[in-house]
N, C-alpha and C positions, 0 to 999 in steps of 0.2 A: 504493500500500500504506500503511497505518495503520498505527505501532507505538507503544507507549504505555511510558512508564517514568515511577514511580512519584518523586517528590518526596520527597527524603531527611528524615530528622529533624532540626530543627534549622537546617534550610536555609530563605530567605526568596527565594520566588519575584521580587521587587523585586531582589534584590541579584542572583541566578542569570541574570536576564535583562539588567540591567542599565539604566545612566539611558536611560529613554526607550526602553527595549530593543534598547539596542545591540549588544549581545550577540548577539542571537536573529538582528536583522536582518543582522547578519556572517554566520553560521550559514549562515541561508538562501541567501543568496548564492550565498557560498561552495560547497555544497552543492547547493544545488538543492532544495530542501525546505522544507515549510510548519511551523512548529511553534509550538502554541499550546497554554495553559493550562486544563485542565478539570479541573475540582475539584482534588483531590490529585495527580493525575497533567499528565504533560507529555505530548504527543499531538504525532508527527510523522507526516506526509504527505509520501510521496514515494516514486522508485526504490527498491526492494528491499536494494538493495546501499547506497544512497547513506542511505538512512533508519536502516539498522543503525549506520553510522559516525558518523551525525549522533545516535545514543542514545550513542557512545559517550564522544564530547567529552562531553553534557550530563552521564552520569554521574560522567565524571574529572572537572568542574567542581565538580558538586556534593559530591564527594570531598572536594577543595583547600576550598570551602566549610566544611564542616564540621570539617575541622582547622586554619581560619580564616586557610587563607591568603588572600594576594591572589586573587584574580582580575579582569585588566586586558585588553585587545585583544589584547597583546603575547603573552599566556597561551592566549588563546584562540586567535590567528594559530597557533599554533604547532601545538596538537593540532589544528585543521581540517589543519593541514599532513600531519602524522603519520598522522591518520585518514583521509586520501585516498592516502596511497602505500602502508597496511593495515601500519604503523609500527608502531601501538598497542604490540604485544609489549615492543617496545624500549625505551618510554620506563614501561614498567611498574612498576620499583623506582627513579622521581626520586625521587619525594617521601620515598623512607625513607631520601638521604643528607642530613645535613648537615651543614656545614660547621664553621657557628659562630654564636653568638647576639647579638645587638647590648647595648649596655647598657642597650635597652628590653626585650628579650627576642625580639625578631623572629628567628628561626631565617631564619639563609641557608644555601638550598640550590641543588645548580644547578637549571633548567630547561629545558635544553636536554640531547643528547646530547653534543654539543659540549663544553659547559661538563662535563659529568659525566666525559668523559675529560682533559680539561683537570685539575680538582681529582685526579684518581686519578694522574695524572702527578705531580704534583707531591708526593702520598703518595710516591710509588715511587722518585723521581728526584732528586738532588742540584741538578742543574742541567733545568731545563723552559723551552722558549722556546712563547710562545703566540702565533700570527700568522695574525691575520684581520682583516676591517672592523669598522669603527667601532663600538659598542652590542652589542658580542655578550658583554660583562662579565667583558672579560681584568683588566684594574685593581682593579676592585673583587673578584674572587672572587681574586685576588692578596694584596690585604689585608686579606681574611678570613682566605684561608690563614693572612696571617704573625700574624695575631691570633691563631689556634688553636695555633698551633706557640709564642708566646709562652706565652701559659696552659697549654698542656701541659708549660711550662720546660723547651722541647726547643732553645729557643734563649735569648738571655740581651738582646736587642736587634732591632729590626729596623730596616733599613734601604732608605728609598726614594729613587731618583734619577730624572729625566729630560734627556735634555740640551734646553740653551735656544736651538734652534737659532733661535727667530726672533729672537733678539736675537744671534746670530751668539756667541752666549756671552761677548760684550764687553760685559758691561750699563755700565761707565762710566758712559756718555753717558745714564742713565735716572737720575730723581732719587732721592732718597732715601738710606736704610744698604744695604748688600747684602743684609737678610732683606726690605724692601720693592721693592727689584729682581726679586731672583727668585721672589719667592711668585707673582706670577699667575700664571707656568708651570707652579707647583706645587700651585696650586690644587683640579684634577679628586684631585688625593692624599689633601689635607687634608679636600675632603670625605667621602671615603670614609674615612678614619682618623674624625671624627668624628662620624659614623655611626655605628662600629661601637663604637670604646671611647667614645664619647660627649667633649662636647667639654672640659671640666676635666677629666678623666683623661689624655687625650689631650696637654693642654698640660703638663698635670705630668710626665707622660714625657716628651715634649721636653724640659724644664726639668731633668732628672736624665741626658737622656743617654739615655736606654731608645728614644726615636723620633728618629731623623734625617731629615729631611726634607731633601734640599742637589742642586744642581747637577750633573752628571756630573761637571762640571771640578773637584768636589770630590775626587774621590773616587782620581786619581793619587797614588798614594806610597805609599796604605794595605794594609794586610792584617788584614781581618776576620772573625775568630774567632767561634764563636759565634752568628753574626746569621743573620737572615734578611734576603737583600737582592733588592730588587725594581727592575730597569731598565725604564721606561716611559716609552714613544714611541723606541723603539728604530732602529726606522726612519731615525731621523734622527741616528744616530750614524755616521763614518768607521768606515773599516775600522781606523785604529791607534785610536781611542776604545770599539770594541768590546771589542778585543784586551785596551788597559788593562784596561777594566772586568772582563773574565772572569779575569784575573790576579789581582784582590785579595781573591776570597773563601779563606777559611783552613779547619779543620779542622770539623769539625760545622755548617757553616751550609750554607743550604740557598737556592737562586738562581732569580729568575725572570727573565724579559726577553720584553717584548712589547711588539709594535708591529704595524703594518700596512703594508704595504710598495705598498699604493696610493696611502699619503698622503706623500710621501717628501718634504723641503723642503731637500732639499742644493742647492746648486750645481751647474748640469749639470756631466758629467763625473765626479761624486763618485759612487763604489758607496758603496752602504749600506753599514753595518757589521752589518746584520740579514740582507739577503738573502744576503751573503759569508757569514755564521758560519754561516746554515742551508747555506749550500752544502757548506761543506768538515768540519762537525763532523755529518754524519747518521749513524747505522748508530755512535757511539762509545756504549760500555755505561755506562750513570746518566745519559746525556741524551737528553729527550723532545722532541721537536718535535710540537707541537698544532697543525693549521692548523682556524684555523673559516673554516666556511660561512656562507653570507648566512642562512640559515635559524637558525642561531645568534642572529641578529641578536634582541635583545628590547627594542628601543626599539617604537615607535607601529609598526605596520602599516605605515605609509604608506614610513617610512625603510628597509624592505627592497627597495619596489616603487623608489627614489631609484636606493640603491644599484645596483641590479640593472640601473638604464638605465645608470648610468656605469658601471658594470664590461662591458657590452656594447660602448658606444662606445669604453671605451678597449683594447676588441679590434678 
């Protein structure tokens, strides 16, 4: 069967197909269908059923296209995925939430289903724990959050922590001050803070106090008011470092905490303090537990097919 759909305004059949038509050749794959370019329109061959789903990615693309967003592998994995389980419905209003804008203007929104209940969690909830693999953008749409909840002056600071379990949280023995110690572990943060507020805004608030960037092991004695606070790499927290940590937010601030409890790097014997707190804190009213799916996953194509064999083997 032959179905044809027409080439948007505004939209560059180079970019819609992609370098070397990457795009298309996923498409087809994936799919099973022929689709090539004639005149103004895009022309697919194939199954009845399989050729409808396959106009339907092209036109949510060329959608995303024309309100200029990205369109990546990652983007496109995602709706062939959607449009093969006849998803489409669901993922119908992504594009009309977002989050928050960077200090280039890049609107972040989720792109996943995953991710879009995740953000709406964290609307609703005082406390949200977000736990799944790797690339599925718990850190980053984390610090979007705390970026919007900043600018809406619904909180007055934010605060991000992780614990530094591969250096056993004894950095001593690493050279340097203690901000050249523990920054590579804080790193995946600062780029994401810099990202969003851009990187001299971003330092000026650290410098005033407004951003904290620090250790888990910082964060006993405190009680914080006001913030927004984000625990990341959770996973690798005890169960009394969890406990701390959920003890020191105060009156108005609002909590995240994620990890992934595949990549756990305690010492055997050690329970997480992530899989404990979702054990015993589920079904409590103002907290949300998010678990993503590999399909969440919006890293390259290939690191969900990764995932997908180690999460098999380690069944």
């Amino acid at each position: 069967m032959e179905r044809r759909i027409p080439l948007q305004s505004g939209v560059s059949l180079a970019v819609l197909f992609g370098n070397l038509d990457e795009n298309i050749l996923v498409l087809q794959e994936a799919m099973d269908v022929e689709v090539l370019a004639v005149g103004n329109d895009i022309l697919i061959r194939g199954d009845e059923d399989r050729s409808l789903q396959a106009a339907k990615v092209l036109t949510r693309l060329q959608g995303k296209l024309q309100r200029g967003e990205e369109v990546d592998l990652a983007v496109l994995d995602y709706l062939i995925h959607k449009a093969m389980e006849k998803d489409f419905e669901k993922i119908e209003h992504l594009e009309e939430e977002v989050v928050v804008a960077t200090f280039k203007g890049k609107l972040i929104k989720p792109k996943t289903l995953g991710q879009q209940e995740y953000i709406r969690a964290i609307d609703q909830h005082t406390l949200t724990f977000g736990v799944g693999p790797a690339g599925t953008g718990k850190t980053y749409l984390a610090v979007a959050a705390a970026a919007r909840s900043f600018r809406r002056k619904e909180v007055s600071r934010i605060i991000i922590t992780r614990p530094a379990i591969e250096a056993g949280e004894k950095l001593g023995f690493l050279p340097g001050d203690l901000q050249e110690k523990v920054d590579p572990y804080l790193r995946p943060l600062y780029d994401a803070l810099y990202e969003i507020f851009g990187m001299d805004s971003c330092l000026r608030m650290r410098e005033r106090g407004i951003i904290e960037v620090a250790p888990l092991a910082y964060m006993r004695g405190r009680t914080l008011d006001e913030a927004f606070i984000i625990l990341d790499e959770a996973q690798n927290t005890t169960k009394d470092q969890m406990k701390m940590f959920l003890s020191r937010f105060g009156y108005e601030s609002k909590v995240i905490v994620n990890g992934d409890i595949t990549q756990i790097d305690l010492p055997a014997g050690k329970q997480s303090g992530l899989t404990h707190a979702v054990e015993i804190l589920k079904g409590i009213d103002d907290i949300a537990i998010v678990n993503f799916q590999l399909e969440d996953v919006v890293r390259h194509s290939l690191v969900k097919k990764i995932l997908a064999r180690y999460e098999k083997d380690h069944s």
